[in-house]
DOMAR-661033 format. One line per 5 residues: number of its first residue (from 1); for each residue y negated, z negated, x of C-alpha. Coordinates in nm, 3 decimals, always signed. Layout:
N
NUM = Y:Z:X | ...;
END
This chain:
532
1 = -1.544:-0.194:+3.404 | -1.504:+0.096:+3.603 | -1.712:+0.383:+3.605 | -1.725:+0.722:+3.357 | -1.753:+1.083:+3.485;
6 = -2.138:+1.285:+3.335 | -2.301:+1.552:+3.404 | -2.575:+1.301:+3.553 | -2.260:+1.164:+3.789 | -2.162:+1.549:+3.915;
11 = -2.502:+1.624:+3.989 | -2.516:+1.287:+4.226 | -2.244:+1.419:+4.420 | -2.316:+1.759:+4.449 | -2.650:+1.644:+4.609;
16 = -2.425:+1.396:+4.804 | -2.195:+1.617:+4.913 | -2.511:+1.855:+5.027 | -2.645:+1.565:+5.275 | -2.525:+1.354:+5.513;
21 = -2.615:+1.008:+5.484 | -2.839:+0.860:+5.817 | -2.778:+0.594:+5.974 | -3.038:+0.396:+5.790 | -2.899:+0.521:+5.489;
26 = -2.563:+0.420:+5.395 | -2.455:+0.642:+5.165 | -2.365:+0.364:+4.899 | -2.733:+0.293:+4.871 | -2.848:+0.600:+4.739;
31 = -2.576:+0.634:+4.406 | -2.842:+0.511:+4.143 | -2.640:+0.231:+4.054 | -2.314:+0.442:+4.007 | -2.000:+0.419:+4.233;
36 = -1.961:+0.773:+4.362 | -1.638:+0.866:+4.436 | -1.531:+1.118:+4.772 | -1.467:+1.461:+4.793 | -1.384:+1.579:+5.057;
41 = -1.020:+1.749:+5.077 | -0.897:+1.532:+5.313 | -0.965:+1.303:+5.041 | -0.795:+1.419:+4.785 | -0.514:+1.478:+4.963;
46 = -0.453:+1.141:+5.069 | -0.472:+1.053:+4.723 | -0.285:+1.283:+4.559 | +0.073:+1.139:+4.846 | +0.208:+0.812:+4.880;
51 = +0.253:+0.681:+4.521 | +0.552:+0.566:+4.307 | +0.635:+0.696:+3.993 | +0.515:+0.487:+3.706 | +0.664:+0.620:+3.376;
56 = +0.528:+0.470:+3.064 | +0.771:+0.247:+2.877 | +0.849:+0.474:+2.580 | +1.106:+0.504:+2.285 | +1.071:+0.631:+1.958;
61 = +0.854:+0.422:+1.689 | +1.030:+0.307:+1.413 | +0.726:+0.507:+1.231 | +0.891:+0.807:+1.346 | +1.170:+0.837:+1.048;
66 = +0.935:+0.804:+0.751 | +0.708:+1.099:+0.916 | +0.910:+1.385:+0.785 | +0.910:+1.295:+0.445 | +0.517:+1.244:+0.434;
71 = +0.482:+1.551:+0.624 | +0.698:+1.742:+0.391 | +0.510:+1.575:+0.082 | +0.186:+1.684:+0.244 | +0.325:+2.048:+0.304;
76 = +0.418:+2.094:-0.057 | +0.060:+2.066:-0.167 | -0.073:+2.328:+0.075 | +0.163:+2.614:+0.070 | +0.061:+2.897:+0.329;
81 = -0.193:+2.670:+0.501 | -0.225:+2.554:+0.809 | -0.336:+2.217:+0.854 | -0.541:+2.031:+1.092 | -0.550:+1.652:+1.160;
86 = -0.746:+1.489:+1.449 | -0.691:+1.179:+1.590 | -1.052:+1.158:+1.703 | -1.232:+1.070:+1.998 | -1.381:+0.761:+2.127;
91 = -1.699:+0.657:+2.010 | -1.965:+0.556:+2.212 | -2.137:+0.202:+2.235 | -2.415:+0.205:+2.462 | -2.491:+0.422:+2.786;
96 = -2.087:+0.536:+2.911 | -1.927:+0.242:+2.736 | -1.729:+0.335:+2.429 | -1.589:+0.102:+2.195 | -1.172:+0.108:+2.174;
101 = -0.995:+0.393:+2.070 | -0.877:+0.371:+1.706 | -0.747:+0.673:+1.529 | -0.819:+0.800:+1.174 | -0.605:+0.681:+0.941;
106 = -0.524:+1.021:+0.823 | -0.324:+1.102:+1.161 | -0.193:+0.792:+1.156 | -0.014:+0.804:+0.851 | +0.107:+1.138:+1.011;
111 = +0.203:+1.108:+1.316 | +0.316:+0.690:+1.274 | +0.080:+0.667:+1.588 | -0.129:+0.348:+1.606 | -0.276:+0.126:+1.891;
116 = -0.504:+0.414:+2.121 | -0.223:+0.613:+2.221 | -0.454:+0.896:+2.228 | -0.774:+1.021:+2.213 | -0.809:+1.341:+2.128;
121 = -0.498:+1.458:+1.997 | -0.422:+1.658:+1.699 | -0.162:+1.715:+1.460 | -0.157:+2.036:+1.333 | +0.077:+2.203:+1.025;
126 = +0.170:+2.543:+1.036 | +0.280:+2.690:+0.777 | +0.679:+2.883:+0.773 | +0.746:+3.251:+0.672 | +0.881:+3.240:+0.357;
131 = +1.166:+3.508:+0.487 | +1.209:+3.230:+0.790 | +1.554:+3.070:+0.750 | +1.349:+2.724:+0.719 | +1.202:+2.802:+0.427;
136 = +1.552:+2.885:+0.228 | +1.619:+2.532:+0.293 | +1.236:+2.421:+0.115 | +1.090:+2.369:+0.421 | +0.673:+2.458:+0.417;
141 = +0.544:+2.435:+0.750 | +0.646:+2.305:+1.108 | +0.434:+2.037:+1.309 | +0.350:+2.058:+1.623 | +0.125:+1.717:+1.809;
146 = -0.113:+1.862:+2.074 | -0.213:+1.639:+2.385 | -0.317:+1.613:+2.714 | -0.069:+1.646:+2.981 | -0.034:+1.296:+3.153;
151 = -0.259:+1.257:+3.443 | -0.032:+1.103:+3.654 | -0.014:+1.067:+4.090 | +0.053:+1.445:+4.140 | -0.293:+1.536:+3.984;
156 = -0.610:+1.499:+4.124 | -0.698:+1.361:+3.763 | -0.497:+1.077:+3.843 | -0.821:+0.975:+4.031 | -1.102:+1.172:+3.933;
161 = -1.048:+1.166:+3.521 | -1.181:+0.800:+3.414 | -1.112:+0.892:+3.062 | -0.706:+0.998:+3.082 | -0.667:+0.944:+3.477;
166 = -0.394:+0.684:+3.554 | -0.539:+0.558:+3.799 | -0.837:+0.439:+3.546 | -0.623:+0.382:+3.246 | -0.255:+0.304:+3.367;
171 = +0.093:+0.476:+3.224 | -0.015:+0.642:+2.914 | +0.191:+0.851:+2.683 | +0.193:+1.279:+2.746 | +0.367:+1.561:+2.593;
176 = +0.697:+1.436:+2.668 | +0.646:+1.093:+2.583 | +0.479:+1.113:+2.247 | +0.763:+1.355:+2.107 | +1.011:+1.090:+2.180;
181 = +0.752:+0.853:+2.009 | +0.739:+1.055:+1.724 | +0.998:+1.300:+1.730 | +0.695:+1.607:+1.671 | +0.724:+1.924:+1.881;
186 = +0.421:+1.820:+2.120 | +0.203:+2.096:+2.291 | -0.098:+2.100:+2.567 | -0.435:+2.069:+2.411 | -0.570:+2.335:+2.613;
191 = -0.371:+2.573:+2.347 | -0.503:+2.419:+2.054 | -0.779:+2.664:+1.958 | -0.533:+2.953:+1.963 | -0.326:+2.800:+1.796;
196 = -0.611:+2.706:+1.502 | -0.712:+3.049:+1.494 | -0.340:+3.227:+1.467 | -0.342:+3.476:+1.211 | -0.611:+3.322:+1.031;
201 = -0.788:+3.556:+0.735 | -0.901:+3.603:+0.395 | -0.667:+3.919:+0.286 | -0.323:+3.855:+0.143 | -0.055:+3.705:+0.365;
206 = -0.322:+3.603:+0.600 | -0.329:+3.205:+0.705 | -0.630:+2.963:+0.563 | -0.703:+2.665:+0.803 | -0.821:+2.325:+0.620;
211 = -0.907:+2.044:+0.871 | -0.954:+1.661:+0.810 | -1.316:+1.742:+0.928 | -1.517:+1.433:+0.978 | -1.220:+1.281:+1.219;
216 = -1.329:+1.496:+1.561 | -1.660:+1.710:+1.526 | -1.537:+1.934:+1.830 | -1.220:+2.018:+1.665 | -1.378:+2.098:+1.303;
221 = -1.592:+2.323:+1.536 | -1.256:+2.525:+1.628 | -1.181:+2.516:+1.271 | -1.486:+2.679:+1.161 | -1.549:+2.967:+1.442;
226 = -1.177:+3.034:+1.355 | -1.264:+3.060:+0.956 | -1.584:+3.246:+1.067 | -1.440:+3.504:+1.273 | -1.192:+3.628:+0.985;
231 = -1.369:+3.636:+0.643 | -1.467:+3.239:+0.595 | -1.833:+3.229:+0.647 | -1.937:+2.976:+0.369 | -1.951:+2.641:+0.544;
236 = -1.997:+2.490:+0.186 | -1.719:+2.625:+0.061 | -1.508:+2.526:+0.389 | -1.623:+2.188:+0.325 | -1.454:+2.158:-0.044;
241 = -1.133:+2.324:+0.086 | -1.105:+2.046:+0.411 | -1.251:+1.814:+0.103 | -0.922:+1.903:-0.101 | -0.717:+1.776:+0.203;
246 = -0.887:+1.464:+0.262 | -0.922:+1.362:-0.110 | -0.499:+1.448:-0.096 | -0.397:+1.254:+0.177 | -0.607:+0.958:+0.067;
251 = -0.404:+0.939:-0.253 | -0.038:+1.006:-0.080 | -0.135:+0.679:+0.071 | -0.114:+0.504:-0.269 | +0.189:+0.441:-0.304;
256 = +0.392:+0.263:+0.028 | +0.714:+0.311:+0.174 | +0.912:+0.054:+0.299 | +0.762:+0.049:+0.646 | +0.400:-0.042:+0.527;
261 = +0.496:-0.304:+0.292 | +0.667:-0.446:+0.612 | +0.406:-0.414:+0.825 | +0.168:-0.557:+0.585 | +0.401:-0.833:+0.557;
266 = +0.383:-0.877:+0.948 | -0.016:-0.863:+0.915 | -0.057:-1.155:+0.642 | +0.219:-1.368:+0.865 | -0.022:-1.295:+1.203;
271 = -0.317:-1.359:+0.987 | -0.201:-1.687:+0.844 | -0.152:-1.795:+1.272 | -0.515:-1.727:+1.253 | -0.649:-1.920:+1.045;
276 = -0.470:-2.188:+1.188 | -0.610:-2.174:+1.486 | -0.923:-2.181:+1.301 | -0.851:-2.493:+1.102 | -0.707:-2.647:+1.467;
281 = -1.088:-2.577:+1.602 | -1.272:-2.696:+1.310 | -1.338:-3.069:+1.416 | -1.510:-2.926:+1.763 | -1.693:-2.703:+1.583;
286 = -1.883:-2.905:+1.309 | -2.261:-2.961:+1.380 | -2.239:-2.712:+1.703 | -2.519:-2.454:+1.729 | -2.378:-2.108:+1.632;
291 = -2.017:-2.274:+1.546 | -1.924:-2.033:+1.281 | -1.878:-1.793:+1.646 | -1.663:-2.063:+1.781 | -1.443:-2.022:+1.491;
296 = -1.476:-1.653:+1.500 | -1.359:-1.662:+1.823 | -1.037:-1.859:+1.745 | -0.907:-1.591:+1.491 | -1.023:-1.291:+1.682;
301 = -0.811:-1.463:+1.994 | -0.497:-1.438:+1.720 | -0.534:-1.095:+1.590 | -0.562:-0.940:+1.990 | -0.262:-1.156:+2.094;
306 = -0.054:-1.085:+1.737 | -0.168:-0.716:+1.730 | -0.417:-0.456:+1.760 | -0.706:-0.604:+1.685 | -0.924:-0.740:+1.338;
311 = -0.886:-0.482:+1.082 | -1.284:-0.520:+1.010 | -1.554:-0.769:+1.109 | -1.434:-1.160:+1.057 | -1.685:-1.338:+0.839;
316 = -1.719:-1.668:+0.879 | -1.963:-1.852:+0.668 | -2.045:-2.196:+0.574 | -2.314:-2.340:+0.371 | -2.592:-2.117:+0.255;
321 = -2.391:-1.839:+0.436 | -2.115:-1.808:+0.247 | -2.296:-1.649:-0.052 | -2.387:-1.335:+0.113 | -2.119:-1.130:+0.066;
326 = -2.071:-0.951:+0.379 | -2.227:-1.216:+0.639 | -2.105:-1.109:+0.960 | -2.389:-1.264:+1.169 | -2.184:-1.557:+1.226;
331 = -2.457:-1.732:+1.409 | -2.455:-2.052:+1.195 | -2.376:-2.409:+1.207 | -2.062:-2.538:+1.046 | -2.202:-2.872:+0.855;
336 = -2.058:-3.148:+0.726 | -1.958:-3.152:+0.359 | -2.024:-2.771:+0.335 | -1.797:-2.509:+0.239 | -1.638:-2.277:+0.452;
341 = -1.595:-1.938:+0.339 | -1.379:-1.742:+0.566 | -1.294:-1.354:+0.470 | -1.076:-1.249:+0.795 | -0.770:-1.046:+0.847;
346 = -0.516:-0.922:+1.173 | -0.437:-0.551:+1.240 | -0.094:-0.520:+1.376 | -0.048:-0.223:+1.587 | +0.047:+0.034:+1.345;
351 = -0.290:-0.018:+1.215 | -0.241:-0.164:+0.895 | -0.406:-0.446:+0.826 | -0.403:-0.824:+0.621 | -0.742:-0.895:+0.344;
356 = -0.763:-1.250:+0.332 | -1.048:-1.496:+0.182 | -1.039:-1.857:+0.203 | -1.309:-2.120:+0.118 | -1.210:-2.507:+0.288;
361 = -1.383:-2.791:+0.254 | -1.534:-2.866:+0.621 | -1.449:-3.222:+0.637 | -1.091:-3.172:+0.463 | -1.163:-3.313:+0.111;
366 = -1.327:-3.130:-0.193 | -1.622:-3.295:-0.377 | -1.607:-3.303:-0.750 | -1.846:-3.040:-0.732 | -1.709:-2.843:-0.512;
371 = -1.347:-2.837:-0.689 | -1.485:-2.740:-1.005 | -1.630:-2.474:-0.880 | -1.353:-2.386:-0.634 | -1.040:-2.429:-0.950;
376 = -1.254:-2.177:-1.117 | -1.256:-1.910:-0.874 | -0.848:-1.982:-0.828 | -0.806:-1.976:-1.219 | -0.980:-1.601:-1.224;
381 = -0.785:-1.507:-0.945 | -0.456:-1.645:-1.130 | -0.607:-1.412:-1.458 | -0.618:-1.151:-1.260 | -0.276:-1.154:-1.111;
386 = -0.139:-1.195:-1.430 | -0.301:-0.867:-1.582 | -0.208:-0.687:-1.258 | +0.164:-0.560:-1.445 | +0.328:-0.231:-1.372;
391 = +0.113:+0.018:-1.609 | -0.231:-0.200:-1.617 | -0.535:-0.050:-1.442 | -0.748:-0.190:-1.171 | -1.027:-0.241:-1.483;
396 = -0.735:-0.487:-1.617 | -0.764:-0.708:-1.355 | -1.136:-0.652:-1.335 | -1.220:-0.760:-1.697 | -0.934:-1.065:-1.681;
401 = -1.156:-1.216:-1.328 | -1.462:-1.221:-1.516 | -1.369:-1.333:-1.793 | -1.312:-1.603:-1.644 | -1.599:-1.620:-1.454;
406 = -1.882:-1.574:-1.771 | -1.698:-1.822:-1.958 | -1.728:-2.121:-1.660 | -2.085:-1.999:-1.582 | -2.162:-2.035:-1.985;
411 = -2.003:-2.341:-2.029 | -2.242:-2.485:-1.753 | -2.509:-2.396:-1.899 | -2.600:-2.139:-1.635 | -2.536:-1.780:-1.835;
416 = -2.856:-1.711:-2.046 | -2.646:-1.530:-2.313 | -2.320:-1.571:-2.506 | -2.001:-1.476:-2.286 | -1.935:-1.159:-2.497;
421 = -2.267:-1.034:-2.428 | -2.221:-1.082:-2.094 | -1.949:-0.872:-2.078 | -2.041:-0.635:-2.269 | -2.130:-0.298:-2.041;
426 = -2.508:-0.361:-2.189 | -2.499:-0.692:-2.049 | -2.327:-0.805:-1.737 | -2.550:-1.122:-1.637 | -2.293:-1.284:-1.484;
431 = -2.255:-1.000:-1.237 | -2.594:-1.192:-1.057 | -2.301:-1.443:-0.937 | -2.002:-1.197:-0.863 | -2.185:-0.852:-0.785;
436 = -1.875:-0.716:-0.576 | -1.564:-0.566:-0.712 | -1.213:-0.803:-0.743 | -0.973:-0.577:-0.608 | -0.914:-0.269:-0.351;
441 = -0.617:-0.095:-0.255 | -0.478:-0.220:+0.133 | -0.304:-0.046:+0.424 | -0.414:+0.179:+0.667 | -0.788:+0.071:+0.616;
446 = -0.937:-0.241:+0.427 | -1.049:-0.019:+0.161 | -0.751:+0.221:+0.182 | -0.761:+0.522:-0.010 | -1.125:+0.511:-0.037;
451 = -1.140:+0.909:-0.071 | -0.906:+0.935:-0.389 | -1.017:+1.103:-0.706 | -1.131:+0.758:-0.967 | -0.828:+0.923:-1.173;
456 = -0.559:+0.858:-0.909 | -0.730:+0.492:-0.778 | -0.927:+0.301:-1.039 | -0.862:+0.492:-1.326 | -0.493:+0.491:-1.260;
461 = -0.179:+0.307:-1.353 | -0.064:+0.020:-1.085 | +0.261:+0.107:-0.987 | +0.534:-0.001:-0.747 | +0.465:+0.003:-0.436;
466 = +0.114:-0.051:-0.447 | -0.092:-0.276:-0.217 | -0.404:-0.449:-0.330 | -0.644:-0.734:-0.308 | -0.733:-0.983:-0.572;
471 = -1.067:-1.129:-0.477 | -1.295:-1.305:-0.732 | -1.563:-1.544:-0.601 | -1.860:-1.729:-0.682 | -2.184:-1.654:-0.495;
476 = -2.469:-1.900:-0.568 | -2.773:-1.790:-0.318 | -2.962:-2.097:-0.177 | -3.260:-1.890:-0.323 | -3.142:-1.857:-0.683;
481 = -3.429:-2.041:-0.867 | -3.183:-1.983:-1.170 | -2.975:-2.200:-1.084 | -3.001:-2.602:-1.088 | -3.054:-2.723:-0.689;
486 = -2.682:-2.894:-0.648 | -2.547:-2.553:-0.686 | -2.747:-2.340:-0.437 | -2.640:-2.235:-0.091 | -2.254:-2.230:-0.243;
491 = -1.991:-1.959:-0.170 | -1.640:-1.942:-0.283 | -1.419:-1.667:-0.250 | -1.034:-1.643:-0.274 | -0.820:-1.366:-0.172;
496 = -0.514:-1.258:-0.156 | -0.266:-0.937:-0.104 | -0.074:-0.826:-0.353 | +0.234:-0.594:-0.391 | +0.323:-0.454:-0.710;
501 = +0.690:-0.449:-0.755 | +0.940:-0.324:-1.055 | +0.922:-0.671:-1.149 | +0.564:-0.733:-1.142 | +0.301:-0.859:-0.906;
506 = +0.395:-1.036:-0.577 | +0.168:-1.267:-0.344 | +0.257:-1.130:-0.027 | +0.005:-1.369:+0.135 | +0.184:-1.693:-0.069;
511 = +0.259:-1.837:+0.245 | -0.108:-1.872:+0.299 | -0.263:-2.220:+0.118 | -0.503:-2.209:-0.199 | -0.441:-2.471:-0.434;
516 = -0.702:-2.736:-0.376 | -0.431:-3.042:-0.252 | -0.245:-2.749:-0.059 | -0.594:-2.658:+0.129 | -0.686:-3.023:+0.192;
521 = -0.343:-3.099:+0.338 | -0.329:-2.771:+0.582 | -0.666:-2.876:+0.736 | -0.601:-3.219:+0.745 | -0.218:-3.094:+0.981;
526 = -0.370:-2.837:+1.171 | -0.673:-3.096:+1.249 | -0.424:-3.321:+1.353 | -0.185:-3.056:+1.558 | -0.517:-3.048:+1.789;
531 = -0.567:-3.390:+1.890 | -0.229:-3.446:+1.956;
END
């Protein structure tokens, strides 16, 4: 990969630029294993004539007409506040290699940007003058999208900038471009901390700032000199304000419009093509060293050509791997007669993302064992699902799973007390088997919504609209002396997305097989598909 501009690299060149190289000194032998790049005017110059225009392919994201109502929605809570979202920066990896750009999820949802349009970029609300003509009309603030100007061929950027130069990172989006992306007034970044710190103060009629603060340290640093230079010096009590925005915009993400139930639709269908693939690779893989990678690989390949990327790290697990919960090693062998537990899912590029568990037999038929074990997990799953109504509570589903589970586990002999014991909040022994939680909400993140008040997530109604997991399993550790021999080194979880509608639940992964002759039959075709 090419190279990426620090201080270390500027002082190279100015000491390069301060010597001539001899003649027994090339100067490309003396860059300390970086590729210096010239100076010199004449240089630049010559760089800076002779190219084409290459304008970005752009047109406006079909994102871009459910913004105004979420902005609006968002406005109504914070009244006379300005607002600051980040999209972020990249993160870095190792040395001057960062990992790819993903923004938060908060600007995201706000801007209907996805993908790594761009780094650095933040949305910002301000709010309207109550006497402005806007406002008679309910309007609360106005949004404005700062970003870097394109570095295109007429900048010396184009060249020099490895991080936004196009000559680095090819046609990207700028000012222009991203407000017919997202149809948001779009401004330079360079006017950003003026326009964080406009009429900001503590006296009446004076503008408070709240920021999304963990997104982009350097902006929350504009936030706070802003708050500090006009009556805001508490940075605890800054915190719980940019806290109140946070926990706010978690919980507006609840509920989902149209667009995200369709893009989560397009998610499951791209995830489904994964594991496909996976099942078509299986054969090859059984018995190789480090195979579970091999089939890591195969979905990973599906989610980058389908979409964005995975929406978190693809476990794939088989044998005494599949009962830790969130293996991600993937460095084991795929065995004969094992199980297979794979927990994988695509993000499309809006950034929402598929949650999807699956447990196969490796050589495409069940044991007696194994389906007992594997119809129970499917028949708490099916409890679950059928206590998920409109007006139930994520403990509804919760108690109906494992249920379920204590009264299999008893009825084998394996649950030390009586099933009401167990769960009973004194008890809970069969939580050694099923530690994690059955059910999360889905979107933006895995674990969407993860900063909502317990009263607007798991103490709360289900409602339509709604997007969540159902994921019960059965984790028997190959070093559970508890448990007789023929059981250890067995994981089973099933998973599936769920959309609560008017009507009820829906499956909106149904298209993806689970019943026992359904999951013997899709390995058994996709096998097949392969060798032909």
């Amino acid at each position: 990969m090419g190279d990426v501009v620090t201080d270390k690299d500027k002082e190279y060149e100015a000491q390069e630029a301060s010597q001539a190289p001899g003649a027994d000194q090339p100067m490309h032998d003396r860059t300390n294993n970086r590729t210096l790049r010239p100076r010199s005017d004449a240089f630049r110059d010559f760089m800076t004539t002779g190219w084409d225009n290459q304008e970005p392919d752009i047109k406006p994201l079909e994102s871009s007409t459910y913004i105004p109502a979420r902005l609006e929605a968002l406005g109504r809570q914070f009244p006379g506040e300005r607002l600051v979202i980040p999209a972020g920066q990249p993160k870095v990896r190792n040395n001057d290699d960062d990992y790819a750009f993903r923004p938060d999820s908060v600007f995201s949802y706000y801007t209907g940007l996805g993908q790594d349009y761009e780094a650095g970029a933040v949305l910002v609300l301000n709010p309207i003058d109550p006497a402005d003509p806007e406002a008679k009309s309910g309007a609360t603030h106005h949004a404005e999208l700062f970003v870097p100007p394109r570095a295109d061929n007429s900048t010396e950027d184009y060249y020099a900038n490895a991080h936004y130069g196009e000559y680095w990172v090819g046609p990207r989006a700028g000012l222009k471009e991203l407000h017919a992306m997202t149809g948001l007034e779009t401004h330079d970044i360079a006017q950003l901390a003026d326009a964080i710190g406009k009429d900001v103060g503590a006296e009446a009629g004076a503008v408070r700032v709240r920021a999304i603060r963990q997104a982009d340290p350097e902006v929350t640093g504009m936030v706070e000199a802003a708050r500090q230079a006009n009556g805001f010096a508490d940075p605890g009590d800054n915190a719980a304000e940019d806290d109140k925005l946070l926990e706010y915009a978690s919980e507006a993400r609840l509920v989902k419009d149209s667009f995200e139930i369709n893009e989560m639709r397009r998610a499951i269908a791209a995830t489904k093509k994964g594991f496909d693939r996976i099942l078509s690779r299986l054969p090859e893989a059984v018995g190789k060293p480090r195979s579970e990678r091999m089939l890591e690989g195969a979905f990973n390949s599906v989610a980058r050509e389908e979409g964005n990327t995975v929406g978190y790290d693809t476990i794939i697990a088989s044998g005494k791997d599949a009962p830790i919960l969130h293996w991600m090693r993937n460095t084991g062998m795929v065995g004969d007669g094992e199980l297979l537990l794979i927990d994988a899912g695509v993000e499309v590029e809006s950034l929402y993302t598929a949650d999807i568990s699956r447990t196969f037999p490796v050589n495409g038929t069940f044991t007696p064992l194994q389906r007992k074990l594997y119809q129970t997990v499917l028949d708490s799953q099916q409890a679950g699902f059928e206590a998920a109504q409109p007006g139930a509570t994520y403990s509804d589903i919760h108690h109906a799973c494992m249920r379920v589970i204590a009264e299999r586990l008893h009825d084998w002999g394996i649950l030390p007390v009586d099933v009401e014991e167990s769960l009973s909040p004194e008890g809970q022994q069969h939580r050694r088997w099923i530690a994690c939680g059955v059910a999360h909400h889905l979107g933006l993140d895995v674990h969407d919504c993860a900063q909502a008040r317990y009263e607007s997530y798991q103490g709360a109604k289900i409602t339509p609209g709604m997007i969540f997991t159902i994921e019960p399993g059965l984790y028997f550790a190959q070093n559970d002396l508890l448990l007789p021999p023929e059981l250890r080194g067995i994981g089973i979880r099933i998973e599936d997305d769920v959309l609560m509608t008017e009507h009820g639940p829906e499956w909106l992964s149904a298209g993806i097989p689970k019943q026992i002759e359904d999951v013997e039959q899709w390995i058994h075709q996709q096998s097949s598909a392969r060798t032909r």
